[in-house]
Backbone of each chain as ProteinMPNN parsed JSONL, in Angstrom:
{"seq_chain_A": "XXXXXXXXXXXXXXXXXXXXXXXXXXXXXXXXXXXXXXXXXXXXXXXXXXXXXXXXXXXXXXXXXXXXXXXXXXXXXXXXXXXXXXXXXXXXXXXXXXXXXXXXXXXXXXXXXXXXXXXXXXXXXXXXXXX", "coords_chain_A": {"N_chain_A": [[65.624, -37.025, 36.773], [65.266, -36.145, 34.386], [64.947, -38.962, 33.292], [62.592, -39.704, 34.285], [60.822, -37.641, 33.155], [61.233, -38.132, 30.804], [59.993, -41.171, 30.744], [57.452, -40.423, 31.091], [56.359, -39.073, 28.998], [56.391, -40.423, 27.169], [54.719, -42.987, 27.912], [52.324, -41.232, 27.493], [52.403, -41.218, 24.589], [51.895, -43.151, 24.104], [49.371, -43.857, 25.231], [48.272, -41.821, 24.166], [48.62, -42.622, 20.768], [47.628, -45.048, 21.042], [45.153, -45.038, 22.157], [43.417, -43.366, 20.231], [43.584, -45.083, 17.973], [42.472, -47.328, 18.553], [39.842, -45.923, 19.024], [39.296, -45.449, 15.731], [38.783, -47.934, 15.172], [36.722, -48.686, 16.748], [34.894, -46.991, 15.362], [34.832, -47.961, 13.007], [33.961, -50.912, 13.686], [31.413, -50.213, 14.753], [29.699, -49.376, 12.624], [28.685, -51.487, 11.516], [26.624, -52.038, 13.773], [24.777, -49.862, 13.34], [21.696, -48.339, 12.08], [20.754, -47.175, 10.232], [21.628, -44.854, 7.294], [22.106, -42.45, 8.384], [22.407, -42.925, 10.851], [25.165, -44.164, 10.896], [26.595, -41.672, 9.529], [26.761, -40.465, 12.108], [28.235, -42.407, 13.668], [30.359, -41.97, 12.761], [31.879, -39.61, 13.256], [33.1, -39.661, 16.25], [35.377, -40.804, 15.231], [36.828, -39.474, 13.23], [36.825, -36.702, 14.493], [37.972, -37.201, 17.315], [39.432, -39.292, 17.296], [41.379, -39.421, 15.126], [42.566, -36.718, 15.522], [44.28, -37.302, 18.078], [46.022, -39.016, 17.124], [47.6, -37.742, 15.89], [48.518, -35.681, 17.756], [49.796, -37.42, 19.056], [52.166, -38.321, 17.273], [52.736, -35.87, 16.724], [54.271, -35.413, 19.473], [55.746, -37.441, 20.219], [57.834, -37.079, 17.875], [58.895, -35.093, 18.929], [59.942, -35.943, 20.814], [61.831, -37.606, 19.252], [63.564, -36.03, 18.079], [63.307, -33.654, 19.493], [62.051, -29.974, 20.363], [59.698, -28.528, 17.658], [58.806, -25.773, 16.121], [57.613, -25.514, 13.764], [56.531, -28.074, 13.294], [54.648, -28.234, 15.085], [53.005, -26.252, 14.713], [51.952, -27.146, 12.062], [50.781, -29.538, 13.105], [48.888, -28.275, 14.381], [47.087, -27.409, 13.086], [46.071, -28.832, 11.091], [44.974, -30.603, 13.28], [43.239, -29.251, 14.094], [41.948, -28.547, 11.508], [41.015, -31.028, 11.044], [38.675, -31.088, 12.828], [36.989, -29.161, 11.965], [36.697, -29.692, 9.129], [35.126, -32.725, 9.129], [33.137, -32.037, 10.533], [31.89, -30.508, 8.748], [32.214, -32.03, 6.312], [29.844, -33.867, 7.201], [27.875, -32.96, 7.42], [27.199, -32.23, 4.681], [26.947, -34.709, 4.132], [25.288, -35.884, 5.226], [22.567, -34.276, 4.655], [22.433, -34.797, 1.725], [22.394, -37.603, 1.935], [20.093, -37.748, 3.045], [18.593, -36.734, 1.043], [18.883, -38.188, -1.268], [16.907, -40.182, -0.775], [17.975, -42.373, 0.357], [16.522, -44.66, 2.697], [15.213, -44.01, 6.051], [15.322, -44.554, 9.402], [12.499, -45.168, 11.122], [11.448, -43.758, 12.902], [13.012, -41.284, 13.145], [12.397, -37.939, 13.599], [12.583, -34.756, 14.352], [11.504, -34.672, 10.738], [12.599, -31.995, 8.463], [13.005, -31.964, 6.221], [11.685, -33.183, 4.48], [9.18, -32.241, 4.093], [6.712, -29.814, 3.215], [7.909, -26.277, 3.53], [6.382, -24.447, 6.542], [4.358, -26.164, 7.382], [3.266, -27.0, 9.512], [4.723, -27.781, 13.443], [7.31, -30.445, 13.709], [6.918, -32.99, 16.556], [9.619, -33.802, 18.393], [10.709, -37.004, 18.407], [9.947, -39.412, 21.758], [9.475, -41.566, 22.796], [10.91, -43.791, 23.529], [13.171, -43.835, 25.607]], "CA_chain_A": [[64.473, -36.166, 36.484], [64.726, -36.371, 32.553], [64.345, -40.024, 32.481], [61.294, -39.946, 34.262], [59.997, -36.687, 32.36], [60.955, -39.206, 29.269], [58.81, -42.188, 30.726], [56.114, -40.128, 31.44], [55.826, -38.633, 27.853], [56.389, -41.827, 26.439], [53.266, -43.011, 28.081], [51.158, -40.181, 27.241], [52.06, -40.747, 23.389], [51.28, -44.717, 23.918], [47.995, -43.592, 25.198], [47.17, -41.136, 22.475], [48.084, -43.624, 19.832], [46.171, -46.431, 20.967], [43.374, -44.5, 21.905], [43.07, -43.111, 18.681], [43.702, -46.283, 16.503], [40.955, -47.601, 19.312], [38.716, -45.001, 18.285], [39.013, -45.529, 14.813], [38.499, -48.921, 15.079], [35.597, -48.876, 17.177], [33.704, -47.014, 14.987], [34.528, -49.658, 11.879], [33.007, -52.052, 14.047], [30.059, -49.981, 15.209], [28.906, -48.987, 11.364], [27.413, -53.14, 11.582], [25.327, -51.687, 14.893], [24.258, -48.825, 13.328], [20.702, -49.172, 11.167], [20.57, -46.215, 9.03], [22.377, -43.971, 7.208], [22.297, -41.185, 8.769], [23.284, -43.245, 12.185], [26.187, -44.258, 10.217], [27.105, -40.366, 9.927], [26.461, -39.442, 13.039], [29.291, -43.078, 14.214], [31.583, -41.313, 11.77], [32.522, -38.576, 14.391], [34.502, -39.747, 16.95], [36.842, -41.149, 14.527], [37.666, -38.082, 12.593], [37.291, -35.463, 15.73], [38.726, -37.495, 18.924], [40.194, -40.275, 17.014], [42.444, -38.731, 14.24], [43.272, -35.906, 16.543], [44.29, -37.85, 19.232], [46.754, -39.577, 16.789], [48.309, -36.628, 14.999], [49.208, -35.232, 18.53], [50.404, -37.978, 19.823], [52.886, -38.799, 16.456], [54.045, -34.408, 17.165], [55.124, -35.43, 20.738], [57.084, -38.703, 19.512], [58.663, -36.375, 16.52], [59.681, -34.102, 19.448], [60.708, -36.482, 21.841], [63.118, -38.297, 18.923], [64.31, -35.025, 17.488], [63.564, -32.394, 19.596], [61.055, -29.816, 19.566], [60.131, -27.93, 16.552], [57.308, -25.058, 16.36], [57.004, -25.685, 12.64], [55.813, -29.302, 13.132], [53.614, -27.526, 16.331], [52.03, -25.38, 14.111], [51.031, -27.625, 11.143], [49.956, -30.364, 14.2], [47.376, -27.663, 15.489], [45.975, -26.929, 12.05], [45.839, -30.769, 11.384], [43.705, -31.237, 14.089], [41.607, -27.69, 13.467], [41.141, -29.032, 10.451], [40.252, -32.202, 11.042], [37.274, -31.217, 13.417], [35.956, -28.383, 11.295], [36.229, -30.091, 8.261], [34.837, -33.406, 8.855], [32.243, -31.548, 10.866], [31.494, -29.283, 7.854], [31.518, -33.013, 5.47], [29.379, -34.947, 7.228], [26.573, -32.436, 7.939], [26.72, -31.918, 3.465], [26.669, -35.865, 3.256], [23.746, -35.943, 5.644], [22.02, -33.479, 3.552], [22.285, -35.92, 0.648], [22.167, -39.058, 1.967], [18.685, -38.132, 3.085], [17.673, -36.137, -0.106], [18.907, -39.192, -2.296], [16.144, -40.718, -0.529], [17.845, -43.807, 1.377], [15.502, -45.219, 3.986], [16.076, -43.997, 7.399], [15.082, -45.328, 10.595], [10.957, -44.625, 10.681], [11.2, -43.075, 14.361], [13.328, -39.9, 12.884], [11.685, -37.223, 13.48], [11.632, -33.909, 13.676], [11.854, -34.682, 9.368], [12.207, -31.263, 8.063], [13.475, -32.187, 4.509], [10.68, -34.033, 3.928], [7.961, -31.48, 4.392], [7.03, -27.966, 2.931], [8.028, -24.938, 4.788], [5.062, -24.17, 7.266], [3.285, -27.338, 7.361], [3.801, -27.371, 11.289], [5.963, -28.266, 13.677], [7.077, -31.819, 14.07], [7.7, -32.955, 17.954], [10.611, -35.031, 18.673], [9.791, -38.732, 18.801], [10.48, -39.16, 22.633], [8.502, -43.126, 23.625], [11.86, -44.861, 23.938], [14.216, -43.197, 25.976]], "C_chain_A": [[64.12, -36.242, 35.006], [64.284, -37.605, 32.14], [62.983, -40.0, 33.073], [60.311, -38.779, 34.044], [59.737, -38.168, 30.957], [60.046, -40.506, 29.445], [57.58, -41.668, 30.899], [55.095, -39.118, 30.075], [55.8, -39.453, 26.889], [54.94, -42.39, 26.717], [51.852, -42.434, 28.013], [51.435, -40.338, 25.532], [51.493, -42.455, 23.348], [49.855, -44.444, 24.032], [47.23, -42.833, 24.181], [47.217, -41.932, 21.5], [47.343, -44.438, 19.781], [45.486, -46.741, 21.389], [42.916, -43.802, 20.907], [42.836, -44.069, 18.013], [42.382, -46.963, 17.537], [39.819, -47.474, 19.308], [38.154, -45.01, 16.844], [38.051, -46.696, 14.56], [36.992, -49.745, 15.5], [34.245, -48.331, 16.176], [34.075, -47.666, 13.58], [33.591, -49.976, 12.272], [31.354, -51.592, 14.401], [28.854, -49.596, 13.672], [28.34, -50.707, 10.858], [26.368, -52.589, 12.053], [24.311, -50.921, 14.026], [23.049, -49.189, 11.953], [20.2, -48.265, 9.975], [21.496, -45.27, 8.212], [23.188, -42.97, 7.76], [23.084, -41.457, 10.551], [24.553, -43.488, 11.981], [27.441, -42.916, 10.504], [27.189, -40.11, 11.25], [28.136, -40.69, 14.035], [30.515, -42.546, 13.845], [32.536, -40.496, 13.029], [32.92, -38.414, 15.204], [35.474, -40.591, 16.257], [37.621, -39.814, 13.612], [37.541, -37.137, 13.655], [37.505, -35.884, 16.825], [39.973, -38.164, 18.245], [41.77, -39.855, 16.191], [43.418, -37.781, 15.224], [44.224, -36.55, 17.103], [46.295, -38.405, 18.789], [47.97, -38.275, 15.721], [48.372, -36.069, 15.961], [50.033, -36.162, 18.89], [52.053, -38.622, 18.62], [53.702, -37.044, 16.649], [55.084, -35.131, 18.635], [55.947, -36.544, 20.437], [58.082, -38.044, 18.714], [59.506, -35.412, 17.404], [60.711, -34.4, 20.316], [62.169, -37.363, 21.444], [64.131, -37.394, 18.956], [64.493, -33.793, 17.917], [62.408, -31.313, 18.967], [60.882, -28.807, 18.627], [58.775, -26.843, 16.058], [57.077, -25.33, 14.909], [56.017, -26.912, 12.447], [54.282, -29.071, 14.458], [52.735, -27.313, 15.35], [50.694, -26.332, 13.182], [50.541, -29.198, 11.843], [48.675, -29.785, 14.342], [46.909, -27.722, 14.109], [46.144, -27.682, 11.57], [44.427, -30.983, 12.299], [42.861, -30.133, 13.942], [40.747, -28.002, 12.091], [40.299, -30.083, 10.226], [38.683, -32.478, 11.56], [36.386, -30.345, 12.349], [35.348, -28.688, 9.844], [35.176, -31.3, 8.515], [33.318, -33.301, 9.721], [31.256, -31.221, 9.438], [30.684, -30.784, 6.984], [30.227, -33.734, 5.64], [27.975, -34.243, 7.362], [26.023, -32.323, 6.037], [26.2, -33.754, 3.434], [25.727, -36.708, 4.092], [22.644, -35.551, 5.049], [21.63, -34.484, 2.588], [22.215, -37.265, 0.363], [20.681, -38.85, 1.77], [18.081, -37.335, 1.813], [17.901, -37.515, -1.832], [17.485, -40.466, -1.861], [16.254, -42.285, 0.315], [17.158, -43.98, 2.361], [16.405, -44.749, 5.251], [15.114, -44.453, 8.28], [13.701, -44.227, 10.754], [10.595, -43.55, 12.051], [12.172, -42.086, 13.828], [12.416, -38.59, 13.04], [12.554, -35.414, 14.973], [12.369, -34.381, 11.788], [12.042, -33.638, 8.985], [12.442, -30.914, 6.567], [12.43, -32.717, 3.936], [9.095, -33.45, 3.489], [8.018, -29.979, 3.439], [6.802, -26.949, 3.97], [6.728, -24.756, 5.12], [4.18, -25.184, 7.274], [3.139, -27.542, 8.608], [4.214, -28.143, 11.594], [5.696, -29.876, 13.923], [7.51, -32.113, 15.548], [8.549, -34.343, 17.541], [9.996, -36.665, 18.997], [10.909, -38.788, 20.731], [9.859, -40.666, 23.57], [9.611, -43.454, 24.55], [13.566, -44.677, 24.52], [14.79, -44.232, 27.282]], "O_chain_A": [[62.994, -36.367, 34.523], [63.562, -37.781, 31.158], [62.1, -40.313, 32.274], [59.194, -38.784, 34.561], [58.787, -38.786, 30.477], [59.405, -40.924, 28.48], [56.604, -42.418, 30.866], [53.942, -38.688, 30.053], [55.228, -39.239, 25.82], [54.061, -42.278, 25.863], [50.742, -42.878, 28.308], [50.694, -39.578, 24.909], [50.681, -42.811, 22.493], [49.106, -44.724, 23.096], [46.157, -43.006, 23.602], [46.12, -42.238, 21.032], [46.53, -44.717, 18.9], [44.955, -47.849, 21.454], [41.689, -43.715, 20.858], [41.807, -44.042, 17.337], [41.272, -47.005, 17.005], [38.908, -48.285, 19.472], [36.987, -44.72, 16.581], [36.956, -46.646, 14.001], [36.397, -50.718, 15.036], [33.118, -48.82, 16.104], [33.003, -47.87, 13.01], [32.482, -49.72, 11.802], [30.366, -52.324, 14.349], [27.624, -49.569, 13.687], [27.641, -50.899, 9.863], [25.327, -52.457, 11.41], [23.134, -51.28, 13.98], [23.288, -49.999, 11.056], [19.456, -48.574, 9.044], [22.385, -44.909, 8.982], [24.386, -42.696, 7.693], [23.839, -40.743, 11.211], [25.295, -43.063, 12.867], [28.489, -42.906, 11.149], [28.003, -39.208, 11.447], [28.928, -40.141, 14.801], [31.556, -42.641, 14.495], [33.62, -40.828, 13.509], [33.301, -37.275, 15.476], [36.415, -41.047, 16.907], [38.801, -39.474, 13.526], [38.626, -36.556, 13.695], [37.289, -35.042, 17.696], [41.147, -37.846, 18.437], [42.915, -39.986, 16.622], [44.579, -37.989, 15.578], [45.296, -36.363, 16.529], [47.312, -38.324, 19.477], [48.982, -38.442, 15.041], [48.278, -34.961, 15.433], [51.182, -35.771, 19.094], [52.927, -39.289, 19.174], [54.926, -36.917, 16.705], [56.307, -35.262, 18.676], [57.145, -36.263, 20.474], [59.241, -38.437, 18.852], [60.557, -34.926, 16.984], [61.751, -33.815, 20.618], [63.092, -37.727, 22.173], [65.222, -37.544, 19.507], [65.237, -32.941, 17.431], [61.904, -31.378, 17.846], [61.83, -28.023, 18.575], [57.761, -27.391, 15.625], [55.853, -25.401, 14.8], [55.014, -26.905, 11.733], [53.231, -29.708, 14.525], [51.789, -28.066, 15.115], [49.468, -26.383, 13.288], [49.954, -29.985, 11.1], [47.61, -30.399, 14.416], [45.895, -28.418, 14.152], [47.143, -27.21, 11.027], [43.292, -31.378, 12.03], [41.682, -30.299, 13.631], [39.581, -27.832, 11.736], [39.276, -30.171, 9.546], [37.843, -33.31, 11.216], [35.29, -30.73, 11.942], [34.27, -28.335, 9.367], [34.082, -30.952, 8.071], [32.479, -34.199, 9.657], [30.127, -31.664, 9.227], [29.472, -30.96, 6.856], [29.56, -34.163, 4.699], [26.971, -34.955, 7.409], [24.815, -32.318, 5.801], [25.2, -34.074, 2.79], [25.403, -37.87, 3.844], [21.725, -36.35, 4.871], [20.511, -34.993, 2.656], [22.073, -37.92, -0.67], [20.012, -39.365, 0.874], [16.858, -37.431, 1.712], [17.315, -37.601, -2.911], [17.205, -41.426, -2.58], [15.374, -43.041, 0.725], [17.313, -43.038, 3.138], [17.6, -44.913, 5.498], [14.012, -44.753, 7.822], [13.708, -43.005, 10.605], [9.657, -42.755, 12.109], [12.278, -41.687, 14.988], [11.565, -38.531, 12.152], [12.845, -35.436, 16.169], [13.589, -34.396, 11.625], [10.86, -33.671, 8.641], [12.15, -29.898, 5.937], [12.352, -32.646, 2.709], [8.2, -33.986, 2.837], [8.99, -29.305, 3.098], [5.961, -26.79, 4.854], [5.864, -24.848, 4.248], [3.008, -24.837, 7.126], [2.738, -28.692, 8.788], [4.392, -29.174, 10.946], [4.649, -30.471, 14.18], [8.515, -31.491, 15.891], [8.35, -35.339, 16.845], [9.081, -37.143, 19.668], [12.061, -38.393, 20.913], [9.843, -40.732, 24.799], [9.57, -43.471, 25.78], [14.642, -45.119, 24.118], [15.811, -43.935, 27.902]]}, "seq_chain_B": "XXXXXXXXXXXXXXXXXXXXXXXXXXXXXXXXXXXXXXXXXXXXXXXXXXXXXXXXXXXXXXXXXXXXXXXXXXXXXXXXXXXXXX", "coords_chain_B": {"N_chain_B": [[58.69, -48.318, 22.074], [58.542, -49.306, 19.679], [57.222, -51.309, 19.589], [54.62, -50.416, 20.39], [53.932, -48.499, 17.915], [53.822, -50.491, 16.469], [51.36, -52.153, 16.554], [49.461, -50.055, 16.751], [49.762, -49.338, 13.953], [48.598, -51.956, 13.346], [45.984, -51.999, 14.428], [45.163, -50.159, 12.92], [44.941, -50.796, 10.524], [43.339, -52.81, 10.979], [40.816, -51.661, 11.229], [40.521, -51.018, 8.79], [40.334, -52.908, 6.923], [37.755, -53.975, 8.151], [36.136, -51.592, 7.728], [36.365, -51.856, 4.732], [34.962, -54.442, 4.223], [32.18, -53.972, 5.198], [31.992, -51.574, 3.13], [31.3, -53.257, 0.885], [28.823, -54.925, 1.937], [27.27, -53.037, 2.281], [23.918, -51.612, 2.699], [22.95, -49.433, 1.211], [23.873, -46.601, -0.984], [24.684, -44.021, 0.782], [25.65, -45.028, 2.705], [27.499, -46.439, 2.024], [29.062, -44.545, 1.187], [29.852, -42.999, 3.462], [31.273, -45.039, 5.114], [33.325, -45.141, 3.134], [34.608, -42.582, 3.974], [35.395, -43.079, 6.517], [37.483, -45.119, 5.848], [39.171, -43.445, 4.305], [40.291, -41.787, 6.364], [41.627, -43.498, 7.933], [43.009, -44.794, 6.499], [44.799, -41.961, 6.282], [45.275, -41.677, 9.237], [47.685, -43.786, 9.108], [49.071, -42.796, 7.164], [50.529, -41.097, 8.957], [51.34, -42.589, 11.124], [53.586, -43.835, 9.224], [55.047, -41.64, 8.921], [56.346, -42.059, 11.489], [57.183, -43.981, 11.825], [59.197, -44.401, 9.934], [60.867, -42.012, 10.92], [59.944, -39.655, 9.555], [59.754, -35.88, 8.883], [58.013, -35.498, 6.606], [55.295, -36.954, 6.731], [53.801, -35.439, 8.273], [53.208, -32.836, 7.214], [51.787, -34.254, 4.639], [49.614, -35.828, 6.165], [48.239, -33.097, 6.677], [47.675, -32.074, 4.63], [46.103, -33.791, 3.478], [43.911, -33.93, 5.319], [42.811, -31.372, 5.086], [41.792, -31.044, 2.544], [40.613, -33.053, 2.724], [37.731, -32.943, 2.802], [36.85, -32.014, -0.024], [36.415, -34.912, -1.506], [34.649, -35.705, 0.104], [32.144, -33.978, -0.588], [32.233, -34.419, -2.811], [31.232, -37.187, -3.442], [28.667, -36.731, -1.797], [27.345, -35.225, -3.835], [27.166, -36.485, -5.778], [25.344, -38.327, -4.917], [23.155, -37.173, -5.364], [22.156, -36.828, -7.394], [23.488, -34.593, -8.434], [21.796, -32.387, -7.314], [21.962, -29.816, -4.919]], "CA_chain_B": [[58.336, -47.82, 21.473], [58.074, -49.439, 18.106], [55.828, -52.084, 19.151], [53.252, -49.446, 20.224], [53.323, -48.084, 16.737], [53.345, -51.697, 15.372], [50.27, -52.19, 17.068], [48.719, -49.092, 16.293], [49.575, -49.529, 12.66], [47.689, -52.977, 13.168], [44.566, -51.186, 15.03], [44.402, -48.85, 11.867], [44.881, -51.983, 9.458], [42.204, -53.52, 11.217], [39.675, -50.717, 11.481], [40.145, -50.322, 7.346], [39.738, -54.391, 6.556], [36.9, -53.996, 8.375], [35.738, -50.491, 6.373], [36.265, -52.183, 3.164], [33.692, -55.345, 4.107], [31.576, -53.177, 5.737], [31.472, -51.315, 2.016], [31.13, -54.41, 0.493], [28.066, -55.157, 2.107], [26.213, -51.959, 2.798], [22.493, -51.454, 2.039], [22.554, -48.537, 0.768], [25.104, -45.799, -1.262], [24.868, -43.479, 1.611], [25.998, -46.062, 3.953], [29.482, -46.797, 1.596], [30.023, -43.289, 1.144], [30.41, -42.821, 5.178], [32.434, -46.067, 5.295], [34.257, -45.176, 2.674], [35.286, -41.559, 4.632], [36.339, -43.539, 7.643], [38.527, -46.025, 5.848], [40.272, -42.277, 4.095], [40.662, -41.051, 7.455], [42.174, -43.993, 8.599], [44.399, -44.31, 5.41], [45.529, -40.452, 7.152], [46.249, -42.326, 10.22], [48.05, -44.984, 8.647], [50.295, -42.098, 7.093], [51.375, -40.599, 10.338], [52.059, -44.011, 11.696], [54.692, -44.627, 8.708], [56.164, -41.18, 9.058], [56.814, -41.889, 12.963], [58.427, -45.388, 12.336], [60.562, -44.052, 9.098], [61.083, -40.914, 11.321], [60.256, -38.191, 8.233], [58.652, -35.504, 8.858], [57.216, -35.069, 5.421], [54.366, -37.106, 6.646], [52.932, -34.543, 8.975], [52.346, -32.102, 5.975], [51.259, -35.123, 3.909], [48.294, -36.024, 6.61], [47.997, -31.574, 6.57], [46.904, -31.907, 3.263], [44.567, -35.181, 3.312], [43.089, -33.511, 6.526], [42.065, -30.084, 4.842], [41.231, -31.363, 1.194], [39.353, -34.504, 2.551], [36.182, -32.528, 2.51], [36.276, -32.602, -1.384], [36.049, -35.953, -1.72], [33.155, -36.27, 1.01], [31.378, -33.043, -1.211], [31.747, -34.976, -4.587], [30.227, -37.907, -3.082], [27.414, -36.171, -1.957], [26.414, -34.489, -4.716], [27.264, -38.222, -7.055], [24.581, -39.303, -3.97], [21.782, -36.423, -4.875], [22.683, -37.12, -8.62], [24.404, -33.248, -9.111], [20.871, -31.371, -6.847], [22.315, -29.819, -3.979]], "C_chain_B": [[57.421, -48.336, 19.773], [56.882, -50.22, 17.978], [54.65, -51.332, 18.878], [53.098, -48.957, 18.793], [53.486, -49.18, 16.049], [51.872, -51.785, 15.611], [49.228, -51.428, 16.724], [48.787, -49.436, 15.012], [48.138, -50.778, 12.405], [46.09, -52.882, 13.592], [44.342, -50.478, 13.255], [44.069, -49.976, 10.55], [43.417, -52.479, 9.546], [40.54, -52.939, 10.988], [39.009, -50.92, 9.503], [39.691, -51.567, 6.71], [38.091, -54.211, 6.401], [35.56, -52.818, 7.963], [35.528, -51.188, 5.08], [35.068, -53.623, 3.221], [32.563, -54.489, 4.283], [30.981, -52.416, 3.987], [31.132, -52.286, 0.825], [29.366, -55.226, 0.894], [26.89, -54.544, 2.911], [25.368, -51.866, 2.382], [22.38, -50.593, 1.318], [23.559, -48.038, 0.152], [25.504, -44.969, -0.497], [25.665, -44.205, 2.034], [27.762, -46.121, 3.457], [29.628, -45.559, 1.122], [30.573, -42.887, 2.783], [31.281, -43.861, 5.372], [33.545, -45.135, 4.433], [35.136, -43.896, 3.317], [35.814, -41.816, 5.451], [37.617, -44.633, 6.719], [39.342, -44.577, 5.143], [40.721, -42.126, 5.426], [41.641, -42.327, 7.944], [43.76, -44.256, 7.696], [45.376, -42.985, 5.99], [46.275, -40.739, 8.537], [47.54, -43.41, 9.69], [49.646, -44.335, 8.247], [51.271, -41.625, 7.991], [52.108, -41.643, 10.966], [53.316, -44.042, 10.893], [55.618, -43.497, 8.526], [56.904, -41.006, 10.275], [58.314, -43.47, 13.159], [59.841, -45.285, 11.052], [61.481, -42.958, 9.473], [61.463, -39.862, 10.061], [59.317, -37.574, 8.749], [57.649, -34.913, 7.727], [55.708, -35.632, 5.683], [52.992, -36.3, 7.198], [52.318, -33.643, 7.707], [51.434, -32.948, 4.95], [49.506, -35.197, 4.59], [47.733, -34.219, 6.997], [47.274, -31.407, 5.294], [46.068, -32.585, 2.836], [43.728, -34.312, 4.422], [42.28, -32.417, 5.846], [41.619, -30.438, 3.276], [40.328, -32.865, 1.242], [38.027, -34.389, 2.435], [35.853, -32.206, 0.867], [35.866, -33.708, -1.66], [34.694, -36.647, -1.32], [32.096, -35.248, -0.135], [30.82, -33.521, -2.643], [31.029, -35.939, -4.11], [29.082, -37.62, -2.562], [26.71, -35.934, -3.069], [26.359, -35.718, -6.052], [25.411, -38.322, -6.263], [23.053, -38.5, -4.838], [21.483, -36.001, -6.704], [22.651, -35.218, -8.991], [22.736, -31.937, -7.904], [22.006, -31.4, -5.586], [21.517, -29.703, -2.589]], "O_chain_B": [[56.422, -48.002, 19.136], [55.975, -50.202, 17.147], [53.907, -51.335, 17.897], [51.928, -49.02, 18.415], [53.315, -49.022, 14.84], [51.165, -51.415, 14.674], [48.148, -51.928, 16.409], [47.735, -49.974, 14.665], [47.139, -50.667, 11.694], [45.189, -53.586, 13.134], [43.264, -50.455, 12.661], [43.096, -49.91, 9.798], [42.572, -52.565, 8.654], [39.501, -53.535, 10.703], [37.869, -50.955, 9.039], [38.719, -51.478, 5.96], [37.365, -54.235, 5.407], [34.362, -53.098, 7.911], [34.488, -51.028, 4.442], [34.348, -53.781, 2.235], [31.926, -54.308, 3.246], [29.828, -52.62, 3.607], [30.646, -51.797, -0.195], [28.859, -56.011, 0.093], [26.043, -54.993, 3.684], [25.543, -52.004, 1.171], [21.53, -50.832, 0.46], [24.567, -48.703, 0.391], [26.706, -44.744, -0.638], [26.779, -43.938, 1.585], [28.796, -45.953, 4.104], [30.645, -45.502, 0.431], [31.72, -42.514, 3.027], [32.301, -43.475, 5.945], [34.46, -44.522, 4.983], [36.357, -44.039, 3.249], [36.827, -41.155, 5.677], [38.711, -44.736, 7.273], [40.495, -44.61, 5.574], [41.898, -42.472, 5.518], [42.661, -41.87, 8.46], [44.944, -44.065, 7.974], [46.597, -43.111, 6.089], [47.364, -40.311, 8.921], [48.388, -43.521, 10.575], [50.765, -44.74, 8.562], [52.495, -41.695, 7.886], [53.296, -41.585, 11.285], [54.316, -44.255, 11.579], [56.756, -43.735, 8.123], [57.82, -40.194, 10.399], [59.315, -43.799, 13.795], [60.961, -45.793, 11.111], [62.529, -42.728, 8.871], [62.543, -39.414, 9.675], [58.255, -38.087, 9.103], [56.749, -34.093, 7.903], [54.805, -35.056, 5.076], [51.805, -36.367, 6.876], [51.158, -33.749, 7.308], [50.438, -32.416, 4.46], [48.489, -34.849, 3.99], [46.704, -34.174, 7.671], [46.361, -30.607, 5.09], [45.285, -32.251, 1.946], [42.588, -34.092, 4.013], [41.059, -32.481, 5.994], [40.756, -29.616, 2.966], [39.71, -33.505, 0.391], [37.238, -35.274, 2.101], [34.675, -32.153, 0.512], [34.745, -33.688, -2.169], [33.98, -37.508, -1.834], [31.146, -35.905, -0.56], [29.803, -33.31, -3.306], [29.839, -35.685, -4.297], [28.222, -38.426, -2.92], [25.58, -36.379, -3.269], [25.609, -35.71, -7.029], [24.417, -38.375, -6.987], [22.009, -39.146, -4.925], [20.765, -35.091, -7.119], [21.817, -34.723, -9.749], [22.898, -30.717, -7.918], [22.698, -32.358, -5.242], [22.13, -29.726, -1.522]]}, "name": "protein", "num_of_chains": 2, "seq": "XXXXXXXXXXXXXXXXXXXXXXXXXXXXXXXXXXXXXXXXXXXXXXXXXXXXXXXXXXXXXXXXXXXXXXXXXXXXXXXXXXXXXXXXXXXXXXXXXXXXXXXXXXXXXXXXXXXXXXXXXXXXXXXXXXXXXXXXXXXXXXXXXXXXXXXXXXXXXXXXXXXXXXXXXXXXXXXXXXXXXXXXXXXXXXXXXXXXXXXXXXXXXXXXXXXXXXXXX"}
């Protein structure tokens, strides 16, 4: 019964690692695809909130499964990954902000713009041709 | 076991190679400030990986403290990006 608890948590940390490092990796490769900045940001985010995660649980359950488990390494696991979503949430929405106020070119079908405009100029509709 | 975290190490290697061309030949400064946040983050993976195969757990607090102070680094680069306007 324990060895095949132990193969079956063994395979659940193989899968979180290298679907995480998977995740990371994918979006490397997808910041070629991507044609603007701001698409850039937006590839960013399953590597820091699935990807990272994914891999900082799956390195607790290995740490527990060498040594045994340990609520201190629990704890600063969960707020690891709490952090990881809320922060890189929190970053990427400031370094959206400033990508587009530094003025880099973004992709001409953006829209609604509302950085671009002065308050009350009316509304912009969603660009919606090419769905 | 170990391969999987050789492997993985080599997934995270690969991801950051490919981060660092990637900033190397971005159009824009936006563009290599978002690279450059994924190749940190992956640097954060990279740590966990080497405190699983040295078995320490100093690295967990290590990627505890890149995780919650990595949003300075993204904040200064912004505001480099919007030259100091917020």
């Amino acid at each position: 019964m324990i060895a095949v608890l132990d193969i079956a948590v063994s395979i659940l940390i193989a899968v979180l690692l290298l679907g995480g490092a998977f995740w990371m990796l994918t979006a490397a490769l997808s910041m070629f695809h991507a044609r603007d900045s701001l698409s850039r940001i937006n590839v960013l985010s399953p590597a820091t909130g699935l990807g990272l995660p994914m891999i900082v649980m799956g390195a607790f359950l290995e740490h527990a499964r060498v040594d045994g488990f340990d609520p201190a390494l629990l704890l600063k696991s969960v707020v690891t990954v709490l952090a990881l979503i809320i922060v890189s949430s929190v970053a990427s929405n400031v370094l959206a902000r400033a990508a587009y106020l530094s003025g880099s070119p973004v992709d001409p079908r953006t829209a609604p713009q509302d950085l671009a405009r002065a308050p009350g100029e009316g509304e912009q509709v969603p660009h919606s041709d090419d769905r | 076991m170990s391969v999987i975290l050789w492997v993985t190490v080599a997934l995270l290697g690969a991801a950051i190679l490919v981060g660092l061309f990637r900033v190397a030949t971005a159009p824009d400064a936006a563009s290599r400030a978002v690279v450059g946040d994924l190749v940190f983050f992956s640097g954060v993976g990279l740590i966990v990986l080497v405190g699983l195969l040295k078995a320490s757990a100093a690295a967990v607090d290590a990627a505890l403290i890149a995780s919650v102070l990595g949003i300075l680094a993204t904040v200064a680069l912004a505001r480099i990006l919007t030259r100091g306007r917020r």
